[in-house]
C-alpha positions in Angstrom: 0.0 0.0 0.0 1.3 3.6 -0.7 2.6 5.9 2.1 4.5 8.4 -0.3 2.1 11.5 0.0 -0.1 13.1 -2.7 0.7 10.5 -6.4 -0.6 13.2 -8.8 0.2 17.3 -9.3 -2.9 18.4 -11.8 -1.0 20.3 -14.0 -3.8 21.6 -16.5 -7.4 21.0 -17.4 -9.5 21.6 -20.0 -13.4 21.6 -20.2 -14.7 19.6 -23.6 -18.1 19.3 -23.1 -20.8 20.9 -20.5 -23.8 19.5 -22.4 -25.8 16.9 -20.1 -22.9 16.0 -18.1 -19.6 17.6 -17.7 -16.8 16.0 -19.7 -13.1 17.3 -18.9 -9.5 16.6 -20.1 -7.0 16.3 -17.0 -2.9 16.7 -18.0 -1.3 15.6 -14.7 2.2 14.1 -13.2 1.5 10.9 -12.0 3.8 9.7 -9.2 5.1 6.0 -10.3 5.6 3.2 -7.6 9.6 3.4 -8.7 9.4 7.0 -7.4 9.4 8.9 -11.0 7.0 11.4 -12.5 5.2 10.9 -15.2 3.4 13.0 -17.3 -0.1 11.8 -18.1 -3.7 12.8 -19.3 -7.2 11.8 -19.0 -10.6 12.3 -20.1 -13.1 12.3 -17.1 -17.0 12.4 -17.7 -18.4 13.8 -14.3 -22.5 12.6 -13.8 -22.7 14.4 -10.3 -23.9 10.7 -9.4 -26.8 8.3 -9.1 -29.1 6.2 -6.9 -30.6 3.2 -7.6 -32.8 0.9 -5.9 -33.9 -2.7 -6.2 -37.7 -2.9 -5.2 -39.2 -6.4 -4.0 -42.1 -7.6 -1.7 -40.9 -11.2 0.1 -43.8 -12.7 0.7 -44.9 -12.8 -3.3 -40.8 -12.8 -3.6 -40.7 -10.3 -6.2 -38.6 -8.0 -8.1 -40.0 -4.5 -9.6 -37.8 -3.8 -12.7 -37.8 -0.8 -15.5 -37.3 -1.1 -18.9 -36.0 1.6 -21.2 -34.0 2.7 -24.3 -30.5 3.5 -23.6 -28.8 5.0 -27.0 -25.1 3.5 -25.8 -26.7 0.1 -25.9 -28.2 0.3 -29.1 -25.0 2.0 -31.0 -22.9 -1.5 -29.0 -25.3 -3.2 -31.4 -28.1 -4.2 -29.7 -30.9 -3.8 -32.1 -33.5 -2.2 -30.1 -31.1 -0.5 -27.5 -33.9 -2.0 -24.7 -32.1 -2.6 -21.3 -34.0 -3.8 -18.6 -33.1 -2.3 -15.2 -33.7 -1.2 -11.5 -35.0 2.1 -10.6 -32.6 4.5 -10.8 -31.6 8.6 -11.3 -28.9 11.3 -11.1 -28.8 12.2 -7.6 -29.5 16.4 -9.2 -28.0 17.8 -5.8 -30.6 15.8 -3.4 -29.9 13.7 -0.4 -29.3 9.9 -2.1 -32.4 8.2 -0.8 -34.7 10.9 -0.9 -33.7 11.1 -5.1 -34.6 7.3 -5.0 -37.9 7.9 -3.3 -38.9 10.6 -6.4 -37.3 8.0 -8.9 -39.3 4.8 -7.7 -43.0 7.3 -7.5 -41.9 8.7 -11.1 -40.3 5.7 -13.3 -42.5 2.9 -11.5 -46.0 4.9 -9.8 -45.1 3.0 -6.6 -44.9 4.9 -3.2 -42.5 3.7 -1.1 -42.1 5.7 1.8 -38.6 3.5 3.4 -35.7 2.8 1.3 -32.4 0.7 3.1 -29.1 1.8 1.8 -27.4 -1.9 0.9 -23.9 0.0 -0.6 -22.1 2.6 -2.5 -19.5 2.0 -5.6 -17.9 3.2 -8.6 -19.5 1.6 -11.7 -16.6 3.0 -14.3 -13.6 4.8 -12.6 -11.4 4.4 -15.5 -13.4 7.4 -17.5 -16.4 8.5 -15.5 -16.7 10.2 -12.0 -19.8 8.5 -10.9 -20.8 6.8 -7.7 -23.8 5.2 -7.5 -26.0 4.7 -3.9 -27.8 1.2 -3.8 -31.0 1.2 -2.2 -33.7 -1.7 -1.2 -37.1 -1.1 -0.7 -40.1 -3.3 0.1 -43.2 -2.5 -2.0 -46.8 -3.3 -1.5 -48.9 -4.0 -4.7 -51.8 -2.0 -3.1 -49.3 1.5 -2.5 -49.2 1.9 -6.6 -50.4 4.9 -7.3 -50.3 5.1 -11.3 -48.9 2.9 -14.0 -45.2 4.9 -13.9 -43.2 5.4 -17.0 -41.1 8.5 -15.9 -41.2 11.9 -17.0 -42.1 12.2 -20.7 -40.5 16.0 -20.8 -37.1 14.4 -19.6 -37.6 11.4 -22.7 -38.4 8.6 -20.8 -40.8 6.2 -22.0 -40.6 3.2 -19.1 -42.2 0.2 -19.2 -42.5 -1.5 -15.9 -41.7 -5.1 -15.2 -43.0 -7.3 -12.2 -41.3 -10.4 -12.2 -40.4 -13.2 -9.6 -37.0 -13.1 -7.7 -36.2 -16.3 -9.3 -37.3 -15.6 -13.0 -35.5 -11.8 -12.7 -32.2 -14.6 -11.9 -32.5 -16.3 -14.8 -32.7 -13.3 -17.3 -29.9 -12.1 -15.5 -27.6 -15.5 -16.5 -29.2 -15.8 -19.9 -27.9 -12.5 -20.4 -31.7 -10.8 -20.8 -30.6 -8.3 -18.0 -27.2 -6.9 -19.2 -27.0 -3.9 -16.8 -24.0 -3.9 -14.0 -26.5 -2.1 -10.6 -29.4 -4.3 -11.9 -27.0 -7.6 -11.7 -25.3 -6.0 -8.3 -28.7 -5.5 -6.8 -29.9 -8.7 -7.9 -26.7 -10.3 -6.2 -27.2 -8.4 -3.7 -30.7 -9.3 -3.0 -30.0 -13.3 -3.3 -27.1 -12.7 -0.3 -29.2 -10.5 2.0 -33.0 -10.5 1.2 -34.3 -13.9 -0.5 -31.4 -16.9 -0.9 -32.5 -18.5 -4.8 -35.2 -21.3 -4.9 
């Protein structure tokens, strides 16, 4: 483990995009194990964050999932760009779990009053400065308010997917759920709320 003091000196940075998200080039010295400097650069895509949040009811052992088109997936060639995931949203300068309680009303019309933090990670720190917060929540089939879908101002168009623990397992090793916090949750879930059938 290092013990060497600060490994970088930032020595510029330029801003290449402030579109959606901001994306930034970063020319540093990097401090090498062998004690050199070396002069580096990289390209940093900054999110400002995310929440997501597997819902499930364990008596019907359940899963609530989304599904949505994602343009990165369909220009990696998958022909309807489709992904099926968990609730989720940019955290937009809110508290983590209260984002995920707005997220869960707006992309699935649940209302979900208690959400359990399960973790935190990075899901890409090569390229993007994103750390997502991973919630669980118990829902109630009776506490739906409408049918979901998201906001259709911000582009969403969200089908919602109720499926069994078990069958949301299987999609997930036969490849029909592809998306790394859906997996994580799912994992998670199968360790700490249901164990598989």
């Amino acid at each position: 483990m290092r013990t060497r003091g600060p490994l970088i000196k930032i020595v510029n940075v330029d801003t290449l995009s402030d579109d959606w998200h901001v994306l930034k080039k970063y020319t540093f010295d990097f401090h090498r194990q062998d004690g050199q400097w070396q002069r580096q650069s990289r390209e940093v895509y900054d999110t400002g964050g995310g929440a997501t949040v597997l819902l499930y009811n364990r008596q019907l052992r359940t899963v609530v999932l989304t599904r949505q088109f994602r343009m990165p997936v369909y220009l990696d060639g998958r022909d309807d760009g489709m992904l099926i995931e968990t609730p989720a949203g940019m955290l937009e300068n809110e508290a983590p779990a209260d984002r995920i309680r707005d997220e869960i009303e707006e992309e699935t019309g649940y209302c979900v009053t208690q959400v359990s933090k399960a973790f935190e990670a990075y899901m890409s720190p090569g390229s993007v400065k994103e750390k997502v917060f991973f919630f669980t929540a118990e829902y109630q089939p009776d506490k739906r308010r409408d049918g979901g879908g998201g906001v259709e101002s911000e582009g969403e168009d969200i089908e919602v997917l109720e499926l069994s623990f078990d069958e949301a397992c299987r999609m997930m090793e036969n490849g029909e759920i592809m998306d790394a916090k859906t997996i994580m949750s799912l994992q998670y879930a199968a360790l700490h709320l249901f164990g598989r059938a």
